[in-house]
C-alpha positions in Angstrom: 0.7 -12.9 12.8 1.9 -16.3 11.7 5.0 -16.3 9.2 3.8 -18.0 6.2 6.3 -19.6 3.7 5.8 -20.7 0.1 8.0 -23.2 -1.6 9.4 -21.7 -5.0 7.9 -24.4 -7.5 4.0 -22.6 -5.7 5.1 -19.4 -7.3 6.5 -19.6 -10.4 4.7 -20.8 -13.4 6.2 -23.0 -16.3 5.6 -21.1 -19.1 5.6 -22.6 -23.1 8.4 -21.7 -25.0 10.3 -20.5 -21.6 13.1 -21.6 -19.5 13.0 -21.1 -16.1 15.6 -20.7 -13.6 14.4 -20.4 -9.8 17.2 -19.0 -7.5 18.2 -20.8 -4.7 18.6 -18.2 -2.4 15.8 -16.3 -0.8 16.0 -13.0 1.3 14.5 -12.5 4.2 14.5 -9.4 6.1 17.8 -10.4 7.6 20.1 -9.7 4.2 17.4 -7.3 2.1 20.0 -4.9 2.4 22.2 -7.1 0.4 20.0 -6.7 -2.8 17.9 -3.1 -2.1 20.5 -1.6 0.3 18.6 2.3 0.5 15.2 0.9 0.6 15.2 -2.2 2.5 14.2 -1.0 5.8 10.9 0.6 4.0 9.9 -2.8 3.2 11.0 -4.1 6.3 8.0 -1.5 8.0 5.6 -2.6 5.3 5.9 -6.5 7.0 7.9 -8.1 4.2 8.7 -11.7 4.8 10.8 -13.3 1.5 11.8 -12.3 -1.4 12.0 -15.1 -4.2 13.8 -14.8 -7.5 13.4 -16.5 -10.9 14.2 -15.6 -14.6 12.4 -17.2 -17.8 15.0 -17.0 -20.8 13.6 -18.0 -24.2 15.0 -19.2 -27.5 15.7 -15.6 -28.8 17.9 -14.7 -26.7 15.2 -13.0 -24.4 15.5 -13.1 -20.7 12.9 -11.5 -18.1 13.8 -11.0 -13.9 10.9 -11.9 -11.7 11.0 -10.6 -8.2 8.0 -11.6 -5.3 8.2 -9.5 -2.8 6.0 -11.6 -0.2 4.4 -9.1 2.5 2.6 -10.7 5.8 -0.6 -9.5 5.3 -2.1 -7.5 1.7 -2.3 -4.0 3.4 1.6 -4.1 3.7 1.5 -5.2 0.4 -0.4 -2.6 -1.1 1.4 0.4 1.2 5.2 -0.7 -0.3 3.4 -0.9 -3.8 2.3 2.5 -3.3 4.4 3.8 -1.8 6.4 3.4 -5.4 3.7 4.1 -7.7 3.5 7.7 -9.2 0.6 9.2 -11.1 1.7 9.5 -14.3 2.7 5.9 -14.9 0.6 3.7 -17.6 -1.5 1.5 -15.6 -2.7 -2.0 -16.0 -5.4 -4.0 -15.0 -3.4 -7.1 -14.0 -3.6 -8.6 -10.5 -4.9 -5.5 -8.3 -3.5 -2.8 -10.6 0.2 -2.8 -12.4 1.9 0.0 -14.1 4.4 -0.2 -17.1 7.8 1.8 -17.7 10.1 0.6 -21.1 11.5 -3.0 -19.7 9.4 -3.2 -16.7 6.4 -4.0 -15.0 5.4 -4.1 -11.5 2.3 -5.2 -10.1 0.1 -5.5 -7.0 -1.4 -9.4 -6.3 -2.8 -10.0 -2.6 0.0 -10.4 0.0 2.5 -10.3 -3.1 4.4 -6.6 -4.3 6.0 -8.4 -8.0 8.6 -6.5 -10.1 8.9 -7.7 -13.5 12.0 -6.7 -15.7 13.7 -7.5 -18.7 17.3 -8.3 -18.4 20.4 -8.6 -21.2 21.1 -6.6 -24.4 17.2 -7.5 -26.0 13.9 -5.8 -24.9 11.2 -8.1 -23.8 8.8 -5.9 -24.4 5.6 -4.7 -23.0 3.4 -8.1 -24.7 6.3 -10.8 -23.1 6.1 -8.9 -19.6 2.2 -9.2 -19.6 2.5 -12.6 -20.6 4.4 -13.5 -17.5 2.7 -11.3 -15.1 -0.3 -12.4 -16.0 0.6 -16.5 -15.5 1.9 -15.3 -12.4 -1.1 -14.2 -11.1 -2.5 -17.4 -11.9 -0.2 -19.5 -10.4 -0.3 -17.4 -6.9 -4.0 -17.1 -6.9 -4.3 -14.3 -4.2 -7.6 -12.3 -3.5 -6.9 -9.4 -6.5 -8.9 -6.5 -4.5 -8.0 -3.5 -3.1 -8.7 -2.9 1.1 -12.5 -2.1 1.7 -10.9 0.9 3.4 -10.5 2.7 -0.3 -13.4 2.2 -0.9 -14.8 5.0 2.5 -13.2 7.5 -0.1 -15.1 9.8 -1.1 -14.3 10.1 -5.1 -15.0 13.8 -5.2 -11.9 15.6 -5.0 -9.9 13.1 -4.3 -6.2 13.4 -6.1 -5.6 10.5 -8.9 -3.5 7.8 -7.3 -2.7 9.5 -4.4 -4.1 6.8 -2.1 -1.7 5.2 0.1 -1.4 3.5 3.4 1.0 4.0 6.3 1.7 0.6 8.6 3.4 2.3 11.9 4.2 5.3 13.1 1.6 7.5 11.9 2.1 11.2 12.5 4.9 10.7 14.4 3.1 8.6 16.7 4.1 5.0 17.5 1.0 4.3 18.9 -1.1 5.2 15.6 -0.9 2.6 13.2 -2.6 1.0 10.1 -3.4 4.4 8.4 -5.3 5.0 4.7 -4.4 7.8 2.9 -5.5 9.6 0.2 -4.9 13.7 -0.7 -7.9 15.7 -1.7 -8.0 19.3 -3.6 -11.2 20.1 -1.9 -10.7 23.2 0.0 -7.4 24.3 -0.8 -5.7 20.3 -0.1 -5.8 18.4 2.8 -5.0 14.6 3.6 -7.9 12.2 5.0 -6.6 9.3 6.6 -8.7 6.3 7.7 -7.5 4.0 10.2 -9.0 1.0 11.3 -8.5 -0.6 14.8 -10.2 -3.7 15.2 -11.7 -4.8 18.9 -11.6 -1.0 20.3 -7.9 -0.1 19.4 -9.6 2.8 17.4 -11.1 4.4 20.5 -7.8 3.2 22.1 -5.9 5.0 19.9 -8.1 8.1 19.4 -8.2 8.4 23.7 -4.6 7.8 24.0 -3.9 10.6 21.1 -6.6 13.3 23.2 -4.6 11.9 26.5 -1.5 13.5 25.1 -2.9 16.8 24.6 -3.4 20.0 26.9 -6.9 20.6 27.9 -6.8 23.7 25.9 -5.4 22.2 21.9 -8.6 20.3 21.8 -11.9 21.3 20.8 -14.7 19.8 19.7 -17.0 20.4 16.6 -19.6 18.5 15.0 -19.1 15.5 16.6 -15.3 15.9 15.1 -12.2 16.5 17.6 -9.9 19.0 16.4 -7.0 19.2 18.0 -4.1 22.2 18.2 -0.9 19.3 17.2 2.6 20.9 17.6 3.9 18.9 15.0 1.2 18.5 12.9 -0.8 21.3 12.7 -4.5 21.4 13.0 -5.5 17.1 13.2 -9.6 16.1 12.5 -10.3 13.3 14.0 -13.4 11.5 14.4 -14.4 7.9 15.6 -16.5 5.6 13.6 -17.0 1.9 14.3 -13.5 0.1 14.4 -11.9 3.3 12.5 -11.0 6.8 12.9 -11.9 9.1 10.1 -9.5 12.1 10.3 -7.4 15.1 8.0 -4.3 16.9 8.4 -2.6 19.8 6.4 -6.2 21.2 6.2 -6.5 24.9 5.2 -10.5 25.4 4.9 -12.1 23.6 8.3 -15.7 23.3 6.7 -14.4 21.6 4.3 -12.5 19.3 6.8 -15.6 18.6 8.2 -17.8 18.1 5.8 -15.4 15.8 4.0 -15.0 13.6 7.2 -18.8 13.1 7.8 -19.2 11.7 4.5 -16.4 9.5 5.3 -18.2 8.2 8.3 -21.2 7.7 6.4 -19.4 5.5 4.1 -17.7 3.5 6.7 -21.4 3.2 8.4 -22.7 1.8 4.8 -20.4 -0.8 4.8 
């Protein structure tokens, strides 16, 4: 994956009636700890590159923190934005999707997680922030979708925002990677994951998971391996194309199933 690098003047916009002062310093995965101490190996997983800084200050006294958190590629953009995201916050359509709290507003825009804040003793307010956020997403001009993998889904039952995506280490494994989340009610709750593998890593991945296991943890059902996981319980997994359609934490196995092949038909349709 190539490393790319934006000059600051790319990323922030001049906006009318607005200061702007770009910081010199960027942070790289190096000194992140310097700025987000307790989180900055999470975004280090999720492939962030640079951070840049800049704050617009107008003439009432208003000031408002920008933050780009540049990621390598949008999927590790989108895990670190949701992996901070919770159900209940007021959502926006700006770039991908953004959410507001009182003073802030943090948004999802292509390779690009972007915290937006106001700063001193006067409010910005919820209007100001848009304002910026919006120009921001201008001035980037990054692909504003979510991954095609959201959309294999299936909608019914599926927990609001719950969707999320996991870059390495999935299920404790290092050699699953690249995994789509999403919790479901159906059938007492479960998690489907959906992880793609381009080139045959999913069957690699699939074969080398089954390698690991006795003879006698793996079964087969439908088409769907099921397989007896000592740390994980009961895992569904099914192959599909590049991906692997699978659940975990699954209490009613129809269910399991049933949601799975409609998965794979998805991912078929697409």
């Amino acid at each position: 994956m190539h490393r790319i690098l934006y000059a600051e003047n790319d990323l922030f916009p001049e906006i009318k009636g607005w200061d702007l002062k770009i910081e010199k310093e960027t942070y790289t995965p190096a000194n992140l700890f310097e700025l987000i101490d307790g989180a900055a190996d999470l975004y280090i997983q999720y492939g962030f590159q640079r951070l840049y800084i800049a704050t617009y200050h107008n003439n009432q006294d208003i000031a408002v923190r920008v933050e780009l958190y540049h990621h390598n590629v949008p999927e590790n953009a989108y895990g670190i934005y949701t992996s901070e995201r919770m159900p209940d916050y007021h959502f926006i359509p700006v770039g991908v999707q953004g959410y507001t709290a009182e003073g802030v507003l943090h948004f999802l825009t292509g390779s690009f997680y972007v915290k937006i804040m106001s700063v001193g003793s006067r409010n910005a307010g919820e209007e100001i922030l848009r304002l910026i956020a919006e120009e921001i997403v201008k001035k980037i001009n990054q692909n504003n979708s979510w991954p095609v993998e959201i959309s294999f889904f299936p909608e019914e039952g599926k927990v609001f925002m719950s969707d999320g995506y996991v870059a390495k280490n999935f299920l404790g494994y290092g050699f699953l990677q690249s995994a789509f989340t999403a919790r479901y009610t159906t059938g007492g709750g479960m998690t489907l994951f959906i992880i793609h593998g381009k080139d045959k890593e999913a069957e690699v991945m699939l074969n080398t998971y089954l390698g690991m296991m006795k003879e006698d943890k793996v079964r087969r059902q439908d088409g769907i391996y099921i397989v007896n996981d000592f740390f994980n319980g009961n895992v569904y997994m099914s192959l599909k194309s590049d991906y692997i359609a699978g659940a975990f934490n699954v209490r009613d196995e129809q269910a399991a199933i049933t949601l799975i092949k409609r998965t794979t038909e998805l991912i078929g349709e697409n």
